[in-house]
C-alpha positions as CSV (number, residue, x, y, z in Angstrom):
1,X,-1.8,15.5,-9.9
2,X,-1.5,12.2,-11.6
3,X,-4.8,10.9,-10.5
4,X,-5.4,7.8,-12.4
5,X,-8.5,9.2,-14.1
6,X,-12.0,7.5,-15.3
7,X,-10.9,4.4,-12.4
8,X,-13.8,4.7,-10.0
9,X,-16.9,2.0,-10.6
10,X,-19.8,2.5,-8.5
11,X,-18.2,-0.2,-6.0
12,X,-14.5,-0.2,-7.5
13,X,-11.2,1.0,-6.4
14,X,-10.3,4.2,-7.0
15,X,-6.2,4.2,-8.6
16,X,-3.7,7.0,-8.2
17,X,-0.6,7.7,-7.7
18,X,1.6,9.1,-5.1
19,X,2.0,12.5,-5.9
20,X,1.3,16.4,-4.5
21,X,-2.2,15.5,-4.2
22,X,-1.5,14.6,-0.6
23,X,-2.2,10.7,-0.7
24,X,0.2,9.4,-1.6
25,X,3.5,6.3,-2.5
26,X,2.0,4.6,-4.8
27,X,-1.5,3.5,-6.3
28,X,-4.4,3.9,-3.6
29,X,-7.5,1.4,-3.6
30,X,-10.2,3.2,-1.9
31,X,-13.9,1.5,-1.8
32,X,-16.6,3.7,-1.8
33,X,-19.3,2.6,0.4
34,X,-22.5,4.8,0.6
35,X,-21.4,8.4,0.2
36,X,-18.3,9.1,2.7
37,X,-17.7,12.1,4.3
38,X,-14.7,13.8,3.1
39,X,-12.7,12.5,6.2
40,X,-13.5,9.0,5.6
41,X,-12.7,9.5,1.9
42,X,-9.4,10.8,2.5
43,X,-8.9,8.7,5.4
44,X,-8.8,5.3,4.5
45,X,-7.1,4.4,1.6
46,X,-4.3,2.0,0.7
47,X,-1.0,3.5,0.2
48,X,1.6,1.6,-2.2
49,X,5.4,3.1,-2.3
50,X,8.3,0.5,-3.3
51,X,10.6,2.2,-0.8
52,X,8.1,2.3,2.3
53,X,7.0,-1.4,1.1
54,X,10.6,-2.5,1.0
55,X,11.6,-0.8,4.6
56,X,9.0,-3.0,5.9
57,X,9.6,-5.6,3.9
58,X,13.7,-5.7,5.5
59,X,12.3,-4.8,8.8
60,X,10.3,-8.4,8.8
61,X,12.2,-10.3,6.9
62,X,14.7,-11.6,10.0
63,X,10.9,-12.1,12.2
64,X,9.7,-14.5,9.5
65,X,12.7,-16.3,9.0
66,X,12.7,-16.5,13.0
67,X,9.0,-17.8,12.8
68,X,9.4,-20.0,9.9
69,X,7.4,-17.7,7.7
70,X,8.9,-17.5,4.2
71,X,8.8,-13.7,3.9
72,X,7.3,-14.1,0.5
73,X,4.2,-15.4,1.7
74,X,3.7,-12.0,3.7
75,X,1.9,-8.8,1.8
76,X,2.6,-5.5,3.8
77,X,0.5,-2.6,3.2
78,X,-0.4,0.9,4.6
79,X,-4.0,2.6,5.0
80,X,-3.9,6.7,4.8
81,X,-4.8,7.0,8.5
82,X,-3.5,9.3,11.1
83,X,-5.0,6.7,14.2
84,X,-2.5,4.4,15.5
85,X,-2.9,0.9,14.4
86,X,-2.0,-2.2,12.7
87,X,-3.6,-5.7,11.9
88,X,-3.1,-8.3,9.6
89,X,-5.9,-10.6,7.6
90,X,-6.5,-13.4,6.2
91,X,-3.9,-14.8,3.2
92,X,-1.4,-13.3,5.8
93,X,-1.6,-9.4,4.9
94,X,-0.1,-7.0,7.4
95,X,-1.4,-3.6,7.0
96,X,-0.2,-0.3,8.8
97,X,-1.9,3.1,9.5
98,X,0.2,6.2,8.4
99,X,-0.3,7.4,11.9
100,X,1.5,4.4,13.5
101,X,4.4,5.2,11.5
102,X,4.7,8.5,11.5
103,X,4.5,8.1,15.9
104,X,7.0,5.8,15.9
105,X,10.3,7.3,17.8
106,X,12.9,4.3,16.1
107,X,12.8,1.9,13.8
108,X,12.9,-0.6,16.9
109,X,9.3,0.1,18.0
110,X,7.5,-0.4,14.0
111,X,9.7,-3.9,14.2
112,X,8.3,-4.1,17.7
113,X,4.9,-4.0,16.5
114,X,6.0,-6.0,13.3
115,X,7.4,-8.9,15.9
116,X,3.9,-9.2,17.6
117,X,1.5,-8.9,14.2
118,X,3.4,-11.5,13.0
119,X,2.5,-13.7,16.2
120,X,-1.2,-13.6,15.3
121,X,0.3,-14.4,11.8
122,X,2.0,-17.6,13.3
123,X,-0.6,-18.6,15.9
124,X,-3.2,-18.4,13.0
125,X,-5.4,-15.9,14.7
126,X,-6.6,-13.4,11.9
127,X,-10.1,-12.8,11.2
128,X,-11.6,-15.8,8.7
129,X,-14.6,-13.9,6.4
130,X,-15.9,-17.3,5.1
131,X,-15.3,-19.1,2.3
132,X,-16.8,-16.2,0.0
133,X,-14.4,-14.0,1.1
134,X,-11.7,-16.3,1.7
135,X,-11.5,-16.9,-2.3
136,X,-12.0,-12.8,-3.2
137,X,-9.1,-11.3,-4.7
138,X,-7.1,-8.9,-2.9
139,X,-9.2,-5.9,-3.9
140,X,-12.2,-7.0,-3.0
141,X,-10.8,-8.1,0.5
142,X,-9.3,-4.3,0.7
143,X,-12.8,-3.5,0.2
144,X,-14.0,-5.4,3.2
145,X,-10.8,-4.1,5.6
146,X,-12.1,-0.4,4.4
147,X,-15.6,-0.8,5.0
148,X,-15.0,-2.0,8.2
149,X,-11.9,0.9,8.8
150,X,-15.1,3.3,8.8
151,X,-16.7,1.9,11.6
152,X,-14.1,1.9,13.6
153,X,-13.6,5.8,12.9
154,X,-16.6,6.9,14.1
155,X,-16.9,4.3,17.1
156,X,-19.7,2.3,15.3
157,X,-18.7,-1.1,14.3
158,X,-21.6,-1.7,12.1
159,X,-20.7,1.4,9.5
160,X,-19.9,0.4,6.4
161,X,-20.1,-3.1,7.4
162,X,-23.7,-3.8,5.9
163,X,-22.6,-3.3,2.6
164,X,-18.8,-5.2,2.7
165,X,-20.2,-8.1,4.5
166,X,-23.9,-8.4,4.3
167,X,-24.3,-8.8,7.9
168,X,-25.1,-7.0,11.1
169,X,-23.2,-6.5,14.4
170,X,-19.7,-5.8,15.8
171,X,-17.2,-5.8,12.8
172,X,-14.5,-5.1,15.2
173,X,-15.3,-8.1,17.4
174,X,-16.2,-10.1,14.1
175,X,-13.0,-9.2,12.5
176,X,-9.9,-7.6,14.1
177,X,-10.6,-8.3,17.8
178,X,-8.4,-11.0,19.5
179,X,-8.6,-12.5,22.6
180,X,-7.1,-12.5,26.0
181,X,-5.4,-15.6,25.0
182,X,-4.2,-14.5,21.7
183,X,-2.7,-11.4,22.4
184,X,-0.7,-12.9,25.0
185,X,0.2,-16.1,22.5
186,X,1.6,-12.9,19.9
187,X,3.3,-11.4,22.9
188,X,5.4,-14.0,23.8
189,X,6.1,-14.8,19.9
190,X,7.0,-11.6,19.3
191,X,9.4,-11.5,22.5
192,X,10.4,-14.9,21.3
193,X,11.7,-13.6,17.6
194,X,13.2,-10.7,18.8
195,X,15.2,-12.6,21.2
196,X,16.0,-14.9,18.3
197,X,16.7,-11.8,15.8
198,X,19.1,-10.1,18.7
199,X,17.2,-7.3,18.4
200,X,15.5,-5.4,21.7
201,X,12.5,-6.1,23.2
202,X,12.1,-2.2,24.4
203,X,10.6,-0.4,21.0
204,X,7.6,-3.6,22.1
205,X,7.3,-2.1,25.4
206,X,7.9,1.3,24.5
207,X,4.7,1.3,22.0
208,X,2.2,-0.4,24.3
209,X,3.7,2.3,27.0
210,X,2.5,5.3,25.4
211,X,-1.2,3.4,24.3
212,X,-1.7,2.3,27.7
213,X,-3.6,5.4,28.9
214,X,-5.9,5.2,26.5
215,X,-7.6,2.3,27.6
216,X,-9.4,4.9,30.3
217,X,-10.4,6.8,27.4
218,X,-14.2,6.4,26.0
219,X,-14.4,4.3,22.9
220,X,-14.5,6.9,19.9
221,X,-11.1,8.3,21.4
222,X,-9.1,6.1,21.7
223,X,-7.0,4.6,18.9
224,X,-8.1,1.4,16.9
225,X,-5.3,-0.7,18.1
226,X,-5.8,-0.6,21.3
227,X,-9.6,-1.1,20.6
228,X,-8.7,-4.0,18.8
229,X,-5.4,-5.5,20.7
230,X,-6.9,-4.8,24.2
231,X,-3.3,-3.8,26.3
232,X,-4.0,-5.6,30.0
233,X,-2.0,-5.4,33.2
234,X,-1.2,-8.7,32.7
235,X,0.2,-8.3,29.2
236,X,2.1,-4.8,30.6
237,X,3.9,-6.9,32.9
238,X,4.9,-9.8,30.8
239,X,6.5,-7.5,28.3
240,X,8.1,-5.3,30.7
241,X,9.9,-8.4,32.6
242,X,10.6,-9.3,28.8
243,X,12.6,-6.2,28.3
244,X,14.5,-6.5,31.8
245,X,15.7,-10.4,31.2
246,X,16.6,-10.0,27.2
247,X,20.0,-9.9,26.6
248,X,19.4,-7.5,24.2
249,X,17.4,-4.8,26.4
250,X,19.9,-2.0,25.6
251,X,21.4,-3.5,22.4
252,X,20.5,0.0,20.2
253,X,18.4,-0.3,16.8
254,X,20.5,-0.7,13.6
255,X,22.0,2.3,12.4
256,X,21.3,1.2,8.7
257,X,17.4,0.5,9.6
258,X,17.5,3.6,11.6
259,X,18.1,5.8,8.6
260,X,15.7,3.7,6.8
261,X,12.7,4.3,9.6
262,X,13.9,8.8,9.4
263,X,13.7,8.6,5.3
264,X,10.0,6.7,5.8
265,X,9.0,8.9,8.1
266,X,9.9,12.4,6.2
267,X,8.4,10.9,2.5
268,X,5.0,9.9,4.4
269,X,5.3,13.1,6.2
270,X,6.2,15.5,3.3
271,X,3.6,13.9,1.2
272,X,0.3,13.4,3.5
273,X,0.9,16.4,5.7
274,X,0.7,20.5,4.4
275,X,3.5,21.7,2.8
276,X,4.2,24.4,5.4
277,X,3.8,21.8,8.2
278,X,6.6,19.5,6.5
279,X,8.9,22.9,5.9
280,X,8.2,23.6,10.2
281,X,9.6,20.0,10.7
282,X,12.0,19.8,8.3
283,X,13.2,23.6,8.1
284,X,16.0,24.7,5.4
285,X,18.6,25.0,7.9
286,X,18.5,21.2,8.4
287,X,20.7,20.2,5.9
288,X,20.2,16.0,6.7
289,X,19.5,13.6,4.2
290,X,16.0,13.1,5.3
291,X,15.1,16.2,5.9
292,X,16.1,17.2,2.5
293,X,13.9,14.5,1.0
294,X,11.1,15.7,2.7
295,X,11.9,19.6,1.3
296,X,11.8,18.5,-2.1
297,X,8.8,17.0,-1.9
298,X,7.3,19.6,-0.1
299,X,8.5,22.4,-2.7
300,X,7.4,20.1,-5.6
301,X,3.7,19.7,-4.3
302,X,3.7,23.3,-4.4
303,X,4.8,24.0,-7.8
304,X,8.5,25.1,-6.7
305,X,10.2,23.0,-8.9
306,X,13.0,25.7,-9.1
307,X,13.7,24.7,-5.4
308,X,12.9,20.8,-5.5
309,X,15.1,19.5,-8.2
310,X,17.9,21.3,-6.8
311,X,17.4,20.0,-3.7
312,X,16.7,15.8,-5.0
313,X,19.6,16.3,-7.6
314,X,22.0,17.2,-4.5
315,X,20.6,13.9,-2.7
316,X,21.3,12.3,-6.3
317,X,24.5,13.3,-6.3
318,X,25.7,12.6,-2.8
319,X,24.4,8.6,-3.7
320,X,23.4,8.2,-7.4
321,X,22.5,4.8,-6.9
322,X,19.4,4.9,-4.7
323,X,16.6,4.2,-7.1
324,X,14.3,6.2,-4.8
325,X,15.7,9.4,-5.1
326,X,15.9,9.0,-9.4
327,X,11.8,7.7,-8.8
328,X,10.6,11.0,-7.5
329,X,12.9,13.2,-9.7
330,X,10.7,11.4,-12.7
331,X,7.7,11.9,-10.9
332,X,8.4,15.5,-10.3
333,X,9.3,15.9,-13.5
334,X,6.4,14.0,-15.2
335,X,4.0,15.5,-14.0
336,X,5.4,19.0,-14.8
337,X,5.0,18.1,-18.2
338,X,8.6,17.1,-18.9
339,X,8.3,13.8,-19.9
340,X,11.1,13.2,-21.9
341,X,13.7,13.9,-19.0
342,X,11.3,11.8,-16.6
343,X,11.9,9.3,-19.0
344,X,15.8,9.3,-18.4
345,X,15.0,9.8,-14.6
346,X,12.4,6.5,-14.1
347,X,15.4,4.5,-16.3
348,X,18.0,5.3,-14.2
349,X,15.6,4.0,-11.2
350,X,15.0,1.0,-12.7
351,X,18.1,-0.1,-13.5
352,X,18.7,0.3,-10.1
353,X,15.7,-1.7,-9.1
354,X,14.6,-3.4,-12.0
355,X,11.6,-5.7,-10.3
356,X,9.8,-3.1,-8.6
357,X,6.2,-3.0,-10.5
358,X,5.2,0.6,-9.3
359,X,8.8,1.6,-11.1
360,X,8.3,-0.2,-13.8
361,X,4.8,1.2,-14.4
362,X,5.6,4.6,-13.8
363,X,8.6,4.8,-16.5
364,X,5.8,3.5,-18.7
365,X,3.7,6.2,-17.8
366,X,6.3,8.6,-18.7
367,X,6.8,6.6,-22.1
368,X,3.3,6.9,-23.0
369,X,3.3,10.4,-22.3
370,X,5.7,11.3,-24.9
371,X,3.6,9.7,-27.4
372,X,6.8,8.6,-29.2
373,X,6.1,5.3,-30.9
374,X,9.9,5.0,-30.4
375,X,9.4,3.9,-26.8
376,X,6.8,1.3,-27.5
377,X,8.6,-1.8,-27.1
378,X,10.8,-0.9,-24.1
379,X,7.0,0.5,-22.4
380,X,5.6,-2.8,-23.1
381,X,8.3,-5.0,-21.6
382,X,8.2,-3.0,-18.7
383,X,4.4,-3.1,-18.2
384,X,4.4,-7.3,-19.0
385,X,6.8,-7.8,-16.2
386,X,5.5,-5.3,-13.9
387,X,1.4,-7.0,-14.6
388,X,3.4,-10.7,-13.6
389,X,3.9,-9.7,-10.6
390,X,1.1,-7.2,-10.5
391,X,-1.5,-8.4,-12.5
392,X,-4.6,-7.1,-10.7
393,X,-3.3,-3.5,-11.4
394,X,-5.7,-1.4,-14.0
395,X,-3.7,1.5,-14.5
396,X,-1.0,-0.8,-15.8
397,X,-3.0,-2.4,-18.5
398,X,-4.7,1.1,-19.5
399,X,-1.0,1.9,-20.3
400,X,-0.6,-1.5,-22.5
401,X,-3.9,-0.6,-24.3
402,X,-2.0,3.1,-24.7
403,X,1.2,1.7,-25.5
404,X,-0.4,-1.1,-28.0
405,X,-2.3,1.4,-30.1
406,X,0.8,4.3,-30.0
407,X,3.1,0.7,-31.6
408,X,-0.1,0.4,-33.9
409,X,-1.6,-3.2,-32.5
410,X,-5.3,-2.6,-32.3
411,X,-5.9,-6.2,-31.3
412,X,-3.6,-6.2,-28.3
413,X,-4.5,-2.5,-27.3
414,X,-8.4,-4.2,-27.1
415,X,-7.5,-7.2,-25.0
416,X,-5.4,-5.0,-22.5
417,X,-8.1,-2.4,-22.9
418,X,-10.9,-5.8,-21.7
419,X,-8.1,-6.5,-18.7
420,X,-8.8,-3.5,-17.4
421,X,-12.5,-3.4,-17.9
422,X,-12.6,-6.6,-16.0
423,X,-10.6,-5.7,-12.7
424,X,-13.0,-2.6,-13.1
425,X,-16.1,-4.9,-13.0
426,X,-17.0,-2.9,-16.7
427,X,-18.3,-5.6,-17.8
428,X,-20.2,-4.1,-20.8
429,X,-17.2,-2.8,-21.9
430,X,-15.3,-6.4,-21.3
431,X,-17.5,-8.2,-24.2
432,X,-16.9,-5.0,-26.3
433,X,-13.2,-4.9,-26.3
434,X,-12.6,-8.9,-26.7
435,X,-15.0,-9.1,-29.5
436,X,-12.8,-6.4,-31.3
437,X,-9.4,-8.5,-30.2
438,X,-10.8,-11.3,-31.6
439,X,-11.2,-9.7,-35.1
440,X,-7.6,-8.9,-34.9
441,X,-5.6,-11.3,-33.3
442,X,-4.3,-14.8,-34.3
443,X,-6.6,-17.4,-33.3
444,X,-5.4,-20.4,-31.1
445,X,-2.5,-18.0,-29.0
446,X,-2.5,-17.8,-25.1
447,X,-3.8,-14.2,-25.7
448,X,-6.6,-15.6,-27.4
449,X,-7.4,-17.7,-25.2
450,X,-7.3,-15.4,-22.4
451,X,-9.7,-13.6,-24.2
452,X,-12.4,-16.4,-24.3
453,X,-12.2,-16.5,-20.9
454,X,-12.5,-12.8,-19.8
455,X,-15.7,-12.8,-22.6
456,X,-17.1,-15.6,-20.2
457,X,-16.4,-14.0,-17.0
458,X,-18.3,-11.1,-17.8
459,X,-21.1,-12.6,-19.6
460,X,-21.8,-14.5,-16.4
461,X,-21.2,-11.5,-14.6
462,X,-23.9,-9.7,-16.7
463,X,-26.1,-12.3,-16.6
464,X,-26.0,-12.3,-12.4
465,X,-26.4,-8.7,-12.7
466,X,-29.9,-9.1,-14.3
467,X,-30.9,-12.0,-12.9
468,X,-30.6,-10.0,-9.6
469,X,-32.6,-7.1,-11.1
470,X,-35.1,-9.2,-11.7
471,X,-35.8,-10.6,-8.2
C-alpha cells in the first residue's frame, strides 16, 4: 500500500494513492470529523485518477461548450461512495459518488446526469457557504462537502455539520437541496445541451427512471440524489416528452465514449470492490479489453504479480501508447519494490501524457525511491510542473524536500519541506523549516520570498491558535 504516510493532522486531509488498498485513482482527501465509524471513514473520501478525471472531463467538454462554460473553469471529482449521487458546489466543482458510476448502464446516462448538473452550474444554483467559505481553498471546502456527506449517510443532516460549518439544522436543505423551480430550470438545460451536442436525451430519462421508486422509500433508504434533486411527476413527464420529440431519441452513445464509460467502470470496480468479486464480474474467460484491466488489477491487489503483469503487458502491447495502461504497470511495479523498472514504466506514461500532475508525481515517487541522486533533476522538473498546476498537493512537496536533500540542497529540501507543513496546518513545523531555508538560500530570490510569507502565515496562524486557547 502506498499510503502517503505521517499526512493526517487532527482536522487535515488524509493523502494516498490509488493502489490495492481498496480506495483508490489517485490521492484521497478525507476530513476527519469526530471519530468516524469505519463505514464513514471508508466511505467518503475524494478519489483522484487522471484517466477517470479525463473520461469526465471529454464527456463534459461538448455540454460546456454548449452552455457557454469554458470547460476549464469546471473541477470534476469523485467521493468513494457506493449511494447514487452527484452535485456540484460553489467555484463550479462537480463531484460524483462511485456508486453512480459504477450503476450507470452507458456512457449516455453519466453524460445524462453531467447535462443536468451542469444546469444548476449555468442557472447559478449551487449551495453559497458565505463569504468564509467562499474564499477557503479547495481542501477546506472538501472538508465541508464531507462533513456534510455524513449526515446524509445516516439520514441526519446535522452529522458532521456542527463541526464543518459551525451551525445547526438541515445541511442538506442548507446546502445541496434545490428547488422545484431549479431542478426543472437544470432539466430543460440539460435537455437543451444535449439537443445542441446531438447526443440523446434517453440515458436522462433512463437514470431518473430507475430512482423514481425511491421517492416512496423512507428517508435513510433512499439514495442522496434523489434526497437532494427531489424527482416529481411533473419533472418525469417533461423529460419523458423530451426523449419522444428529440431528434436524437435513438441516436446510440459514442462507440469511442462507450469504451471509455466500460474501462471506468472495471478500474473503479477492480480497485474499490474484493478481488474475488471483480474476478466473478470480470472472469478469465473474458478475454475484452476492460475486463482484462480490471484482472490485473485484481491479481495485483492480491500479490499475484506473476498473473497481473502478464496480463497489463498484453493490454500494453495490443496499444502501447495509452498512458494509462504504462501508469498502473509502474504502480504495480513500485510498490513491489521494483522501482527501477517503475521508473521506465511511469516515463513511458508521461511521455504519453506529459501534463497530468498525478503522473508526474508518481514517476517522482518512483525516482525517489531509488535513492539514486542520478534522477534528481529529472524528479524535480517533474514535481515543479506537476505543484503549478497542483500546488495544494503535500505529497508532491514531501517528494521535493526528498528529492532536494537526495541532489544535496538542504535549503530547498527545507522550504518544500515548510510547503508541506503549511497545506498540513503544521504550523510549528512551518517556522522550523523556513528559518533553516533561510540560513541556506540566497537572499532576495522568489523562493525567499515565498518563504517570508509562509513564516508569516503560520505565525499568525499560531498566534490565533493561542489567542483562542486563551478565551
Amino acid at each position: 500500500m502506498t499510503l502517503r504516510a505521517g499526512l493526517r493532522g487532527k482536522f487535515g486531509p488524509t493523502v494516498t494513492r490509488l493502489t490495492h488498498a481498496g480506495v483508490l485513482a489517485g490521492a484521497v482527501l478525507a476530513w476527519v470529523i469526530g471519530s468516524p465509524t469505519p463505514a464513514s471513514a471508508q466511505g467518503f473520501s475524494v478519489i483522484r485518477d487522471t484517466e477517470i478525471e479525463n473520461t469526465l472531463a471529454a464527456y463534459g467538454k461538448p455540454l460546456f461548450e454548449a452552455g457557454n462554460i469554458p470547460p476549464q473553469s469546471v473541477t470534476i471529482r469523485l467521493i468513494n461512495d457506493d449511494s447514487i449521487n452527484a452535485f456540484v458546489t460553489q467555484g463550479q466543482m462537480m463531484f460524483f459518488h462511485t456508486g453512480l458510476l459504477l450503476v450507470a448502464k452507458t456512457s449516455n446516462e453519466v453524460i445524462g446526469v453531467m447535462a443536468h448538473e451542469t444546469g444548476h452550474i449555468a442557472g447559478g444554483h449551487a449551495a453559497t457557504f458565505g463569504d468564509q467559505i467562499a474564499a477557503a481553498s479547495t481542501t477546506a471546502l472538501l472538508a465541508t462537502l464531507l462533513g456534510v456527506a455524513a449526515g446524509v449517510a445516516s439520514g441526519n443532516p446535522d452529522v458532521g455539520v456542527a463541526m464543518a460549518l459551525g451551525g445547526q439544522g438541515s445541511a442538506m436543505r442548507m446546502l445541496f437541496a434545490f428547488s422545484r423551480g431549479q431542478e426543472s430550470s437544470a432539466d430543460q438545460f440539460a435537455i437543451k445541451v444535449l439537443n445542441a451536442t446531438e447526443q440523446s436525451p434517453r440515458g436522462l430519462y433512463e437514470f431518473f427512471n430507475r430512482l423514481a421508486g425511491q421517492e416512496l422509500l423512507i428517508t435513510d433508504r433512499q439514495d442522496p440524489y434523489v434526497r437532494t434533486h427531489p424527482l416529481t411527476r411533473e419533472r418525469m413527464s417533461t423529460v419523458r416528452n423530451a426523449v419522444e420529440i428529440s431528434p436524437f431519441a435513438d441516436k446510440p452513445p459514442d462507440p469511442a465514449l462507450e469504451r471509455e464509460h466500460h474501462r471506468m467502470v472495471a478500474k473503479l470496480f477492480a480497485f474499490l470492490k474484493p478481488q474475488i468479486t471483480t474476478l466473478q464480474k470480470y472472469p478469465e474467460t473474458d478475454k475484452s479489453a476492460e475486463a482484462r484491466y480490471a484482472q490485473s488489477i485484481a491479481y495485483y491487489r492480491r500479490g499475484q504479480l506473476d498473473k497481473a503483469l502478464p496480463l497489463i503487458d498484453g493490454l500494453i502491447a495490443e496499444d502501447p501508447k495509452d498512458p494509462y495502461y504504462w501508469e498502473l504497470k509502474g504502480q504495480m511495479l513500485l510498490e513491489n519494490s521494483r522501482v527501477a523498472e517503475a521508473v521506465t514504466a511511469y516515463r513511458q506514461s508521461v511521455r504519453l501524457l506529459p501534463n497530468a500532475p498525478l503522473i508526474l508525481v508518481s514517476m517522482a515517487h518512483a525516482m525517489v525511491e531509488t535513492g539514486d541522486p542520478e534522477f534528481a533533476k529529472e524528479a524535480q522538473a517533474a514535481l515543479a510542473l506537476a505543484l503549478r498546476q497542483d500546488p495544494d498537493d503535500p505529497f508532491a512537496w514531501d517528494l521535493a524536500a526528498k528529492s532536494y536533500l537526495q541532489s544535496d540542497q538542504p535549503g530547498m529540501s527545507a522550504y518544500a519541506a515548510a510547503e508541506r507543513a503549511l497545506l498540513l496546518g503544521q504550523f510549528g513545523d512551518v517556522v522550523r523549516y523556513s528559518r533553516d531555508a533561510e540560513k541556506l538560500l540566497e537572499k532576495d530570490t522568489p523562493t525567499w520570498y515565498r518563504l517570508q510569507d509562509i513564516k508569516v502565515t503560520a505565525q499568525n496562524s499560531l498566534q490565533e491558535l493561542m489567542d483562542k486557547r486563551r478565551r
